[in-house]
Backbone as ProteinMPNN parsed JSONL, in Angstrom:
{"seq_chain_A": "XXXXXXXXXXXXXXXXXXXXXXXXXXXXXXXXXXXXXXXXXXXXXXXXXXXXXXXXXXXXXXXXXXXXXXXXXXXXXXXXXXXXXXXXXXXXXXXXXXXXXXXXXXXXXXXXXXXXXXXXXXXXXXXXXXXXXXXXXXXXXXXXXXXXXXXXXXXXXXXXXXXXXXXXXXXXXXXXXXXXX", "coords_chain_A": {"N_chain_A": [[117.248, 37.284, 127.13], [117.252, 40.581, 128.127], [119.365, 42.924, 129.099], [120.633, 45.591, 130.386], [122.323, 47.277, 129.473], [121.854, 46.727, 126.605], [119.163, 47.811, 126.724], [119.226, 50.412, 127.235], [120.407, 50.932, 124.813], [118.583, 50.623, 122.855], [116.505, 52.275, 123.83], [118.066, 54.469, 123.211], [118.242, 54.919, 120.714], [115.967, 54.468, 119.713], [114.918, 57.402, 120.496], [116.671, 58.575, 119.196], [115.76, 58.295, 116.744], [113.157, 60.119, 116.832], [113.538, 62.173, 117.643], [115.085, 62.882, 114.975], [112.594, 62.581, 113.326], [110.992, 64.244, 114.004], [111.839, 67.166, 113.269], [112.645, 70.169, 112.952], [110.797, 72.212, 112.226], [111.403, 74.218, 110.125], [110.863, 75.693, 107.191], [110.971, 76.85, 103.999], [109.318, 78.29, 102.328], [108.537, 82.314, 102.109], [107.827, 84.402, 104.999], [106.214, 86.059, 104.216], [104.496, 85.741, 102.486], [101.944, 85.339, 102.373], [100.212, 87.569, 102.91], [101.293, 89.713, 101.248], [101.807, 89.897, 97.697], [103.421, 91.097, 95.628], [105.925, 93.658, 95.25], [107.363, 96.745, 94.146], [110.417, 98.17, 92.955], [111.506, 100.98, 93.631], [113.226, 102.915, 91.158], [116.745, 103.312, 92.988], [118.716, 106.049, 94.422], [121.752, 107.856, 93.884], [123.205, 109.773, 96.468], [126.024, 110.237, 97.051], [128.229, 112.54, 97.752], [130.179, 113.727, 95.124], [131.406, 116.124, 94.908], [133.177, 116.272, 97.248], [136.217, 117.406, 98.199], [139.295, 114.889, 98.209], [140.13, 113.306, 100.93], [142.471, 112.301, 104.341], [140.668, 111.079, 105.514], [138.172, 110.373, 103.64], [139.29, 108.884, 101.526], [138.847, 106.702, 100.397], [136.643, 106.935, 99.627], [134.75, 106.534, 96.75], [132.893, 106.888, 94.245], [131.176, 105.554, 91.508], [129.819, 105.62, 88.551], [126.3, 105.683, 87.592], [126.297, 103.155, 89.091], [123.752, 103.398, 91.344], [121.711, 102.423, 89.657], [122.39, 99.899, 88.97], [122.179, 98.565, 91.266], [119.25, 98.646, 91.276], [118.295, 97.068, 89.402], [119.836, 95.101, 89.822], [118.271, 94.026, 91.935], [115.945, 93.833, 91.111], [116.099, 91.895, 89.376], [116.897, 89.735, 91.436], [114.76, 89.786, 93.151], [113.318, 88.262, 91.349], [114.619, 85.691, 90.567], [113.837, 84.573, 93.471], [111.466, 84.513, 94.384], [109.396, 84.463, 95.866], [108.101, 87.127, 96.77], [106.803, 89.156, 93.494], [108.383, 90.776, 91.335], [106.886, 94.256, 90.665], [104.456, 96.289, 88.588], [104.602, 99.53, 89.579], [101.655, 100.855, 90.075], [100.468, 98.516, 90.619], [101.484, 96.741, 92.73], [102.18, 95.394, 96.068], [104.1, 95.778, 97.703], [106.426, 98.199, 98.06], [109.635, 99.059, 97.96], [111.891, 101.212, 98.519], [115.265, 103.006, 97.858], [118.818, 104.47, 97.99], [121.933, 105.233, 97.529], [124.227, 105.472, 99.431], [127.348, 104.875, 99.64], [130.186, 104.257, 98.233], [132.884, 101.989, 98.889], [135.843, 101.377, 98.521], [138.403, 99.668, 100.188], [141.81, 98.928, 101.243], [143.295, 95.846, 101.967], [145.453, 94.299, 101.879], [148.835, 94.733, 101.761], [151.518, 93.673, 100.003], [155.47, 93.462, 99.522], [156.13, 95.379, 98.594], [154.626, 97.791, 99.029], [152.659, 97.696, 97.495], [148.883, 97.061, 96.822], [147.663, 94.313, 97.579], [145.292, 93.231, 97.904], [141.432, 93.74, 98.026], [138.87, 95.562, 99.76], [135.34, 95.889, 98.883], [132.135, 97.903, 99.855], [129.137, 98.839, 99.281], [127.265, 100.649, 100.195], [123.879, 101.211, 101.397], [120.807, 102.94, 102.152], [117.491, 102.01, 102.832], [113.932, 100.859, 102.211], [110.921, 100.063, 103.542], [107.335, 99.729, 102.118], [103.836, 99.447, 102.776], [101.877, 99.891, 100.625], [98.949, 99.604, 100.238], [97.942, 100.362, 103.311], [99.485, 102.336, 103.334], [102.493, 102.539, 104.969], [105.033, 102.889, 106.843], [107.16, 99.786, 106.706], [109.678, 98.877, 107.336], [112.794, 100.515, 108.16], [115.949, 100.624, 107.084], [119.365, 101.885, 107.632], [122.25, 102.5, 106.341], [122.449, 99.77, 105.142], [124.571, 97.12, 104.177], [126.211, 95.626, 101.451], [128.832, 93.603, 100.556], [132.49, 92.325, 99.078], [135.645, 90.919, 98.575], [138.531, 91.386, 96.839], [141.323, 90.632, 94.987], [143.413, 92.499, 93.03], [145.003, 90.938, 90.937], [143.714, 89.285, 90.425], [141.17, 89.37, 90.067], [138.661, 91.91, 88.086], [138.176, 94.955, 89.181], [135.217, 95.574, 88.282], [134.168, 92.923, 87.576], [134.446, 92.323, 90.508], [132.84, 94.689, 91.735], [130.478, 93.249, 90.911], [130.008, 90.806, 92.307], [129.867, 92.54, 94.326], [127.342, 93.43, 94.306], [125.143, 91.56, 93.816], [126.001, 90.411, 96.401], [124.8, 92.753, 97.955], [122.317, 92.437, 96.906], [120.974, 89.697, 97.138], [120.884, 90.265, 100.186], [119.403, 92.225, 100.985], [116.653, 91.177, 99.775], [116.63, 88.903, 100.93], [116.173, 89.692, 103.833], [113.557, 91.689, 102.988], [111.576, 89.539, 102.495], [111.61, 88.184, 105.049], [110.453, 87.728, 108.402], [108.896, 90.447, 109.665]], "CA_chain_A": [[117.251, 38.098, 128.314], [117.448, 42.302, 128.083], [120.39, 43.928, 129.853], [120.451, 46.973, 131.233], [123.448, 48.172, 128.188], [121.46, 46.809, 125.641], [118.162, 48.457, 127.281], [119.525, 51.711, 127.125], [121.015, 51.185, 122.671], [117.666, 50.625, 122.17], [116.254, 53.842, 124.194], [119.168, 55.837, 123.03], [118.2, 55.042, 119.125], [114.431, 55.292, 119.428], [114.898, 59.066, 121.108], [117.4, 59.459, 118.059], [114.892, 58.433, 115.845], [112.515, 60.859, 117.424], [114.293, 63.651, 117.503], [115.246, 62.99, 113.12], [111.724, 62.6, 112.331], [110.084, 65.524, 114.602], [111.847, 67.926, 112.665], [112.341, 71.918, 113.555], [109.744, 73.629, 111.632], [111.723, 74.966, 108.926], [110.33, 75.911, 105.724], [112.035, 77.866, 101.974], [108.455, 79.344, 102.245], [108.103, 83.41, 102.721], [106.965, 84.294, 106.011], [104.81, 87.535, 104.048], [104.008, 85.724, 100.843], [100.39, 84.933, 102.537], [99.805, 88.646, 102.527], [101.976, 90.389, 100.391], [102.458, 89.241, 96.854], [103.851, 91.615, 94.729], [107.052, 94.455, 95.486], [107.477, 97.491, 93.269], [111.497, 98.257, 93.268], [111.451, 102.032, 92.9], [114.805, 103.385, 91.297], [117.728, 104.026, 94.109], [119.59, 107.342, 93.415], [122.668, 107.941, 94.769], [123.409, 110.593, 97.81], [127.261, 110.213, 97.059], [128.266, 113.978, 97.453], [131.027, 113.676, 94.494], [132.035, 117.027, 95.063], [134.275, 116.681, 98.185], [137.904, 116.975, 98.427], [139.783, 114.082, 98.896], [141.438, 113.728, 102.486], [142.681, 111.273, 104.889], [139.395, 110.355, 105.941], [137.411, 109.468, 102.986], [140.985, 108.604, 100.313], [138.434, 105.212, 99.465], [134.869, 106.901, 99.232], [134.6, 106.611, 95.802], [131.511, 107.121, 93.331], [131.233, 105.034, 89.885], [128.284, 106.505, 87.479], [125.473, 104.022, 87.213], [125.846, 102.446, 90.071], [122.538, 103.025, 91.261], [120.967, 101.917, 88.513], [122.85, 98.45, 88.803], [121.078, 97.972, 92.498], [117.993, 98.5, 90.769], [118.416, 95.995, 88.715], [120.228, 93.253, 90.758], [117.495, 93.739, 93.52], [114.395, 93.007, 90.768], [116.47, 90.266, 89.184], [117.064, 88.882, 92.624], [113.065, 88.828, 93.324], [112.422, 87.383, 90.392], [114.984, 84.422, 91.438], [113.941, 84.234, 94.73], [110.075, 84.218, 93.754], [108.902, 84.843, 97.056], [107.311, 88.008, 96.412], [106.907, 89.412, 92.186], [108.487, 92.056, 90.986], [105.085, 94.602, 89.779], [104.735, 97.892, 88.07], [104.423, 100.525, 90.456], [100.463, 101.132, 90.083], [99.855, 97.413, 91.084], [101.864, 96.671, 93.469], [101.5, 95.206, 97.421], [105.014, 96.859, 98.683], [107.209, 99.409, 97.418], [111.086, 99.475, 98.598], [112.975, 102.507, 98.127], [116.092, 103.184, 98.749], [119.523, 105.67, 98.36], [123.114, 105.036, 97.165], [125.606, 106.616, 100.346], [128.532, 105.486, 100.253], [130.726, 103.307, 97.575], [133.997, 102.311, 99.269], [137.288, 100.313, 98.097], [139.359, 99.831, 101.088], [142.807, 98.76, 101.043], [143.441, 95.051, 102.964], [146.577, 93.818, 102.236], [149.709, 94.51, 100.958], [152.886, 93.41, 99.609], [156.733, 94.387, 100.559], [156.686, 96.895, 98.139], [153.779, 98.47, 99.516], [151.334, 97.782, 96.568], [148.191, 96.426, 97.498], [147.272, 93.234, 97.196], [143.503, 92.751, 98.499], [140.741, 95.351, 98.459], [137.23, 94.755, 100.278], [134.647, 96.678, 98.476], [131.439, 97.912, 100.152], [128.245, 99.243, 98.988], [126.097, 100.938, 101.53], [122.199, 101.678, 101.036], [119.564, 103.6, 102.835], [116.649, 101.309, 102.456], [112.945, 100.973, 103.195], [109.964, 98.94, 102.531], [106.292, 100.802, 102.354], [102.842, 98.981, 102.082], [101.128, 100.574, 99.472], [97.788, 99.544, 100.61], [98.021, 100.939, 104.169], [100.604, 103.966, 102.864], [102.628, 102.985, 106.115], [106.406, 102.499, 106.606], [107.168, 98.444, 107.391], [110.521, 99.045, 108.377], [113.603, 101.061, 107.219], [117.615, 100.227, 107.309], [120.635, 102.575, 107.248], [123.607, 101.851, 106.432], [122.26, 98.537, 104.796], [125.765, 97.099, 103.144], [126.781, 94.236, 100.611], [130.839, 93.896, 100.452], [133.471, 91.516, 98.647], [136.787, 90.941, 98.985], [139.166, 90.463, 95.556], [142.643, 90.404, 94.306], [143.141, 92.971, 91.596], [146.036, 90.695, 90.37], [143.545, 88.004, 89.811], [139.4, 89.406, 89.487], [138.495, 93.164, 88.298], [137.248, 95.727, 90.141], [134.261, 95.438, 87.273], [133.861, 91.731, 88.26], [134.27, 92.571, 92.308], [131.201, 94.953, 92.245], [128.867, 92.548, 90.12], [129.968, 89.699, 93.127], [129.294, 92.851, 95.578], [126.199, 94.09, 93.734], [124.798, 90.375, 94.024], [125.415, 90.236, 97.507], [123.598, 93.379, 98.77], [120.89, 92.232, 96.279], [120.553, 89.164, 98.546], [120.288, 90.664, 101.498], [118.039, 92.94, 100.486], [115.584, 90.232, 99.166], [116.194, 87.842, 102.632], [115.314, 90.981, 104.881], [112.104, 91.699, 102.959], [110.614, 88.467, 102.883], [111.795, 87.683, 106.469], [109.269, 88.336, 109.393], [109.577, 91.695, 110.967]], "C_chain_A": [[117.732, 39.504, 127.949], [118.226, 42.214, 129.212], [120.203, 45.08, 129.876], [120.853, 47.94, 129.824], [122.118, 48.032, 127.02], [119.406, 47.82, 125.402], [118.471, 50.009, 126.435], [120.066, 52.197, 125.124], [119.673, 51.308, 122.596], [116.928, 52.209, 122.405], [116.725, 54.844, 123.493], [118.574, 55.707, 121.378], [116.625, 55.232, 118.52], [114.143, 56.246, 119.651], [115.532, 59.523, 119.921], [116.373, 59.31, 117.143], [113.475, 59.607, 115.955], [112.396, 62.021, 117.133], [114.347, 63.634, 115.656], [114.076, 63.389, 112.725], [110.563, 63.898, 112.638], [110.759, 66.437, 113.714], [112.192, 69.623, 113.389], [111.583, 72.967, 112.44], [110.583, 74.171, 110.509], [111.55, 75.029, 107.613], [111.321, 76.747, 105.157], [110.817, 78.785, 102.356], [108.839, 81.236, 103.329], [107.391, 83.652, 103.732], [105.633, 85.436, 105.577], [104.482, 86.965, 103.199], [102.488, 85.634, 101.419], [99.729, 86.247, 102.612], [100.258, 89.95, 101.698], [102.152, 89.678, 99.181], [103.387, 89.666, 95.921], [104.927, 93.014, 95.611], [107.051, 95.336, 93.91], [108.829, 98.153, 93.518], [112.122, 100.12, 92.794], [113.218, 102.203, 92.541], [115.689, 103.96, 91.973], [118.499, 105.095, 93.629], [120.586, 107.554, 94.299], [123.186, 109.57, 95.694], [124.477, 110.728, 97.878], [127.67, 112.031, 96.151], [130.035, 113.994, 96.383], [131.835, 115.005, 94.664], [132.985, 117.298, 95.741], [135.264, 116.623, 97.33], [137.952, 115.72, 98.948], [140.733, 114.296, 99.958], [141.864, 112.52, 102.816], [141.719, 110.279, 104.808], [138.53, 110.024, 105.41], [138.384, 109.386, 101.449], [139.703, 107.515, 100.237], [137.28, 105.506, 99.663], [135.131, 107.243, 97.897], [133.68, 106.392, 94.891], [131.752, 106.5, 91.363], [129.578, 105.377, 89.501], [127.582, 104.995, 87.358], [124.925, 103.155, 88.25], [124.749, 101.793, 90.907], [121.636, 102.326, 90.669], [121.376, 100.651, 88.573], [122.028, 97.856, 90.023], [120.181, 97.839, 92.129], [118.05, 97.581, 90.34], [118.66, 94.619, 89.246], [119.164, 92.775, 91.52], [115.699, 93.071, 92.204], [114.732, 92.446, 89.832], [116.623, 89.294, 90.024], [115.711, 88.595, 93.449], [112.801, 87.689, 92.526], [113.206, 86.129, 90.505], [114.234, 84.127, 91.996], [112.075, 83.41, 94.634], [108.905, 84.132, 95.015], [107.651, 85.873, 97.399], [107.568, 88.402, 94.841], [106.982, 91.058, 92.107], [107.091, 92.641, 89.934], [105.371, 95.962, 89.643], [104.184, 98.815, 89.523], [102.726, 100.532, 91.379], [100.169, 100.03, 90.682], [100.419, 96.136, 92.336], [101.554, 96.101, 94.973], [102.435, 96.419, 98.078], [105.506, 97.015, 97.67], [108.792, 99.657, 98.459], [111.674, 100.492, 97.902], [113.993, 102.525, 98.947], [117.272, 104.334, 98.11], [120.6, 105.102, 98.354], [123.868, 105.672, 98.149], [126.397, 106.502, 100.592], [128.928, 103.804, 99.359], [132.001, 103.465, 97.954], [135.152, 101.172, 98.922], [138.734, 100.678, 99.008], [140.426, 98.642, 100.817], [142.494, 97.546, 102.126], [144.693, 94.08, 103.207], [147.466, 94.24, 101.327], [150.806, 93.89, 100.956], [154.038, 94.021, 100.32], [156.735, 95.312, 99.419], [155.34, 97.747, 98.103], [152.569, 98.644, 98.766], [150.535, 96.869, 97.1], [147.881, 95.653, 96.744], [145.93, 92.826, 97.217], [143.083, 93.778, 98.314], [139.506, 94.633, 98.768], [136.753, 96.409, 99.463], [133.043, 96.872, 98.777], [130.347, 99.023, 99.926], [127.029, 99.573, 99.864], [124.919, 102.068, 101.298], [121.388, 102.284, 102.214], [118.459, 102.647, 102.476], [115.475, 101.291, 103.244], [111.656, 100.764, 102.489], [108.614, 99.89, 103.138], [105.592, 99.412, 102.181], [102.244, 99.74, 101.71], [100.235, 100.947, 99.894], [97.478, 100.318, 101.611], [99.082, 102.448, 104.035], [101.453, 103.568, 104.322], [104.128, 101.742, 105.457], [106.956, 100.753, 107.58], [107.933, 98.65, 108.101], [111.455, 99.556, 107.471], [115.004, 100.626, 107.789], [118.571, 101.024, 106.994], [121.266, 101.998, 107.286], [123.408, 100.7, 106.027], [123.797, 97.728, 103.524], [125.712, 95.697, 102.55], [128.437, 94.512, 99.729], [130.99, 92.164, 99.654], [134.573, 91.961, 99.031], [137.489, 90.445, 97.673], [140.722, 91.42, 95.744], [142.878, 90.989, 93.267], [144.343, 91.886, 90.512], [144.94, 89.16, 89.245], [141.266, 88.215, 89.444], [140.052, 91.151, 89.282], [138.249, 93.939, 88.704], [135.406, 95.839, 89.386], [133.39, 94.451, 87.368], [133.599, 91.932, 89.961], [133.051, 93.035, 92.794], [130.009, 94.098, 91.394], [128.678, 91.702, 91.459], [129.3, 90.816, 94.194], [127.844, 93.107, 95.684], [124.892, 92.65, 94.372], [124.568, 90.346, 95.819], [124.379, 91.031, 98.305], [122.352, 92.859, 98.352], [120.18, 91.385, 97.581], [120.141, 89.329, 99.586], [119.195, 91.227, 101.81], [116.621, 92.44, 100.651], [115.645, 89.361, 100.44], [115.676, 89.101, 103.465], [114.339, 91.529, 104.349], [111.084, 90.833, 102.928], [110.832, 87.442, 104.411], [110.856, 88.276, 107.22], [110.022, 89.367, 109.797], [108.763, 92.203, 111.584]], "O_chain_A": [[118.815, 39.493, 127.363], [117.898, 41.557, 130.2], [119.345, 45.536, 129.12], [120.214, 48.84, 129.278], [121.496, 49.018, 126.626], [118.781, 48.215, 124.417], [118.031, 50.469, 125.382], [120.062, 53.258, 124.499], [119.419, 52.421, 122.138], [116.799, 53.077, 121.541], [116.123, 55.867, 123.166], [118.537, 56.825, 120.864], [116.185, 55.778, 117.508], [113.036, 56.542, 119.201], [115.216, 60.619, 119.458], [116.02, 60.381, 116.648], [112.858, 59.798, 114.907], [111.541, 62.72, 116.588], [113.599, 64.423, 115.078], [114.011, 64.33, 111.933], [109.676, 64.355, 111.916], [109.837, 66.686, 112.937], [111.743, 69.902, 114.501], [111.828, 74.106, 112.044], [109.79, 74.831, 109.837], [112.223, 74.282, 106.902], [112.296, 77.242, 105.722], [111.072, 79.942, 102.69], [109.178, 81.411, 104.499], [106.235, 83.233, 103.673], [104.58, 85.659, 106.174], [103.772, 87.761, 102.585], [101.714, 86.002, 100.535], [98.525, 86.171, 102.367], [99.608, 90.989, 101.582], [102.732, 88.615, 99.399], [104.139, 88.857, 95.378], [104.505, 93.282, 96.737], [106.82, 94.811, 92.82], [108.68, 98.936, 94.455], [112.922, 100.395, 91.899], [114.165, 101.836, 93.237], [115.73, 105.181, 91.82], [118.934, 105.078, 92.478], [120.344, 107.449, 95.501], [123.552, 110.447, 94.912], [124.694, 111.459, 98.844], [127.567, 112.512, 95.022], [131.038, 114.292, 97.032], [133.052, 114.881, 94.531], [133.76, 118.201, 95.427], [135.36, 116.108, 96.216], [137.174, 115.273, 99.79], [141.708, 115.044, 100.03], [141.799, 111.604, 101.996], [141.743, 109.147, 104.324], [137.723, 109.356, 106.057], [137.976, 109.897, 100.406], [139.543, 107.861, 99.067], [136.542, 104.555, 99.919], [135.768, 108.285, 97.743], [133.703, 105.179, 94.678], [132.327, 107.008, 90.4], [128.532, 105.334, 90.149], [127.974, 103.845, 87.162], [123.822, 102.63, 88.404], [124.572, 100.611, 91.202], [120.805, 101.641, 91.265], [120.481, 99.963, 88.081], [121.319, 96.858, 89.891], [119.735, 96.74, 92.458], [117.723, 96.771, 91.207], [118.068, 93.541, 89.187], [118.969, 91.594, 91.807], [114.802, 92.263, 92.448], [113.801, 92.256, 89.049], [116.545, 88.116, 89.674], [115.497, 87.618, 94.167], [112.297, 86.597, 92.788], [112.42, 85.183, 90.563], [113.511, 83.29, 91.455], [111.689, 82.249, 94.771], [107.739, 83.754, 94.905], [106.618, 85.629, 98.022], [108.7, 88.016, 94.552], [106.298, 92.017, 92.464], [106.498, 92.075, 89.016], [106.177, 96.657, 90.261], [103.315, 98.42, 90.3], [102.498, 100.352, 92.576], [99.396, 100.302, 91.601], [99.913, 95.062, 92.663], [100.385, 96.385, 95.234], [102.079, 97.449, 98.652], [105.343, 96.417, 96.606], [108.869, 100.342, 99.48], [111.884, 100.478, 96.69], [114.021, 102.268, 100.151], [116.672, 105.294, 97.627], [120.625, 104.218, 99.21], [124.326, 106.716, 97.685], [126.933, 107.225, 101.432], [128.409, 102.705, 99.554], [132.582, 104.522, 97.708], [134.95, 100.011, 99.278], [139.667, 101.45, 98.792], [140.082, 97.583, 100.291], [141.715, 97.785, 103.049], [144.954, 93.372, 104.179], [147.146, 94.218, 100.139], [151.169, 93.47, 102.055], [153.964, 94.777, 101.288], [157.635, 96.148, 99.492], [155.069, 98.36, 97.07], [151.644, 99.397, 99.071], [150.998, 95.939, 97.76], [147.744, 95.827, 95.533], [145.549, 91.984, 96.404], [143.775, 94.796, 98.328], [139.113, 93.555, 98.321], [137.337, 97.492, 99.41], [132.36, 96.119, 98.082], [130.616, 100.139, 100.369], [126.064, 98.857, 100.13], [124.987, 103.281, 101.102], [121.595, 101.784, 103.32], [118.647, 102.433, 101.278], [115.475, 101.53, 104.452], [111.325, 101.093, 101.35], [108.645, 100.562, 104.169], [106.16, 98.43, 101.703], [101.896, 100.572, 102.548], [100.071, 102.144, 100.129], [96.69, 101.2, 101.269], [99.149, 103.386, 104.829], [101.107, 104.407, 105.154], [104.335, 100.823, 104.665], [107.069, 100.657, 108.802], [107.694, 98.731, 109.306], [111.339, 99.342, 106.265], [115.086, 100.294, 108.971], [118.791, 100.957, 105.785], [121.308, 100.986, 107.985], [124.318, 100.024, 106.508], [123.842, 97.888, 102.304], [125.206, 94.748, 103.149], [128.89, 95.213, 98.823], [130.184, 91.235, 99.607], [134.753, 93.012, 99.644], [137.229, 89.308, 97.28], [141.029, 92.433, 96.373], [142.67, 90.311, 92.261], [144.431, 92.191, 89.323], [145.14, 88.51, 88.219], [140.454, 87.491, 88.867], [141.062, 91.663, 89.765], [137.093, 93.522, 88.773], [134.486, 96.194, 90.122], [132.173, 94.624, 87.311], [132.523, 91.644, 90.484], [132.321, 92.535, 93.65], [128.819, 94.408, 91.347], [127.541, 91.672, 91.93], [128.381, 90.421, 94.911], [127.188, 93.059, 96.725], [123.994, 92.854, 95.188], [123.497, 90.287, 96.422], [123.479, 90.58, 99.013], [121.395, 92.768, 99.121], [119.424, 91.752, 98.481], [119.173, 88.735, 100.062], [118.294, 90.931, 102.595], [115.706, 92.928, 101.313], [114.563, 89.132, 100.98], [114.454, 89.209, 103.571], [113.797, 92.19, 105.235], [109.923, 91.113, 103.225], [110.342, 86.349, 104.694], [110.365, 89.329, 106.814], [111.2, 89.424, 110.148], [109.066, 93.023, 112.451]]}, "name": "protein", "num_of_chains": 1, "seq": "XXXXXXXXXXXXXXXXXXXXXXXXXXXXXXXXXXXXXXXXXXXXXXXXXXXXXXXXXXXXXXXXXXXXXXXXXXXXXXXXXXXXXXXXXXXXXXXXXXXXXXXXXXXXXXXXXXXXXXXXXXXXXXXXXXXXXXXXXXXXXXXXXXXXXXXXXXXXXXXXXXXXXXXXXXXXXXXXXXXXX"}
């Protein structure tokens, strides 16, 4: 004989099963790889006006040589991970991201009782902006596009800090061009 209780376990576990095996659509796949295949990563140059005075108000904008040149790099080692779209020489290319070094900053986040600091977040903020080649026309562009860490000089380097921060803008970078927009 079926009861009402045991009615309802069975309902309740064939809806769960239901629900497990329907799924929500989510794919790894690129939402552009079906028309884009290839990215050309032109070299970022940096916009960091080294010349100011230091003041109150930018004591942690600070400019390391190279820098640029390391985004370059992270961002078409971090295609070629990702594999989504292929890093391609210029000439052969689908899209073309460019972008703009403006603003390398190592802010203070915690200190000690004797007022030395203990933490520093360090943030790397890009101008960025993806072209299609083919059509010459601008996909979409990002100011202010940042990738930060957070370290401990007592216990990582500041040398080590921007490879972890370098890494992350890369990332981002690389998810916001093969994401739909």
């Amino acid at each position: 004989m079926i009861t009402k209780k045991s009615l309802c376990v069975v309902s309740g576990c064939i809806a769960g099963i239901m629900v497990l095996t329907a799924g929500c659509g989510y794919t790894t796949r690129s939402t552009i790889a079906s028309k884009y295949h290839t990215v050309h990563v032109s070299p970022f140059y940096s916009s960091i006006d080294i010349t100011r005075e230091s003041d109150v108000g930018n004591q942690y904008k600070i400019y390391r040589p190279g820098l640029e040149t390391d985004i370059t790099k992270a961002l078409t080692n971090k295609f070629l991970f990702d594999g989504s779209v292929r890093p391609a020489a210029m000439d052969v290319s689908d899209l073309e991201l460019k972008g703009e070094l403006v603003e390398f900053r190592r802010d203070p986040l915690r200190y000690n009782t004797n007022d030395d600091v203990e933490e520093y977040r360090l943030n790397l903020v890009v101008n960025i902006g993806l072209w299609d080649k083919k059509e010459n026309k601008l996909l979409w562009e990002e100011n202010r596009f940042t990738g930060d860490t957070t370290y401990f000089p007592a216990q990582k380097s500041e040398d080590a800090a921007i490879k972890v921060a370098l890494d992350d803008l890369a990332r981002r970078i690389v998810a916001r061009v093969v994401e739909e927009w």
